[in-house]
N, C-alpha and C positions, 0 to 999 in steps of 0.2 A: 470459449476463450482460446488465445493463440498466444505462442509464444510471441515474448514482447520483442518489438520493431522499436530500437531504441531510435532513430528517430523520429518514428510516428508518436511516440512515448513523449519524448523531446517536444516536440511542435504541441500536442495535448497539454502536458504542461504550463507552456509557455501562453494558448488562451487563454489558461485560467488565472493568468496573473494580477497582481492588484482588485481582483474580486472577494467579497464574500461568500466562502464557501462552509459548506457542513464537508466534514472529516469521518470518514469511521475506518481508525484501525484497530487492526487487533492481532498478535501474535498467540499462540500456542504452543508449548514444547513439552505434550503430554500430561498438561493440566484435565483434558480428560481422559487421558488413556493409564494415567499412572493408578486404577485401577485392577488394571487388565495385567499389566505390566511393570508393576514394583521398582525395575531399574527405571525408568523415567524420572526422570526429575519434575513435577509436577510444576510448569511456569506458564503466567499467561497474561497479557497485557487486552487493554478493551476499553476506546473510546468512540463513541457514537454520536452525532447528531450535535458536534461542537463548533461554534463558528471559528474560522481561523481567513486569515488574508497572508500572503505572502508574496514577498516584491522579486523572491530570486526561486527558480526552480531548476534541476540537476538532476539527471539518471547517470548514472556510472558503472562500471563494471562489463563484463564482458559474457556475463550471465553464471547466475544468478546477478541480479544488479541489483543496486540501489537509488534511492530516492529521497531527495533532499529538496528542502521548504525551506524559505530562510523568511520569517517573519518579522513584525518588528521589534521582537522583545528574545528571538531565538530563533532557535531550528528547529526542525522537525524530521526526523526522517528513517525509513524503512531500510531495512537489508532481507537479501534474499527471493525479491521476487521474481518470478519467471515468468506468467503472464499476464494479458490485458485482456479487456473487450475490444474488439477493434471494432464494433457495429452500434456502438454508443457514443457519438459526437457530442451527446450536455455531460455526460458524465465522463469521471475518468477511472475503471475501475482496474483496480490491480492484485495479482493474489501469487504465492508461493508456493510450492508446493514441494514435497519430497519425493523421493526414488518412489513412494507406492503411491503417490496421485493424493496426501492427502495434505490437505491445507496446513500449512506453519504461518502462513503470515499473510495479511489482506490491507490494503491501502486504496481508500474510495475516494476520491472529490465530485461535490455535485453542488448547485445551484438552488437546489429544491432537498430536504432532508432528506434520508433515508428510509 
């Protein structure tokens, strides 16, 4: 993964628009480290393999960024991500990460499920 190229980010996006797509995100903020780690607040969000279509797509921020889906009954959208695949043209995958390398937050669009 590389850090994200918010216009290569941008242009990705904006193929997949008006399509039927499968979604998988998922946030963590120590859902599973609050084991380990008692101060953790144990949160964690996780959906996979849902279909969504969306007529408006956005990256913003200056990094960490975010990302916004405007479908047609709402939004949809992630905060925090820093990078992409950049060697994956069907898909678009995106993921977050903290100061030690490890995932907080993941945003995938693909054509074929996950």
């Amino acid at each position: 993964m590389q850090l994200i190229d918010k216009s290569k980010v941008k242009e990705m996006i904006d193929l997949l628009i008006d399509q039927d797509l499968y979604i998988h995100l998922e946030m963590t903020m120590g859902a599973y480290a609050s084991h380990v780690d008692s101060s953790k607040h144990p949160a964690a969000t996780f959906i996979s393999n849902a279909v969504i279509r969306y007529t408006h797509g956005s990256i913003s921020g200056n990094g960490p960024f975010r990302v916004g889906l405007k479908t047609s009954q709402g939004w949809i959208y992630s905060e925090g991500l820093t990078h992409y695949e950049d060697e994956d043209v069907e898909r678009l995958i995106m993921a977050g990460h903290d100061s030690q390398g490890k995932l907080i937050v993941a945003l995938q669009l693909s054509r074929e499920p996950f």
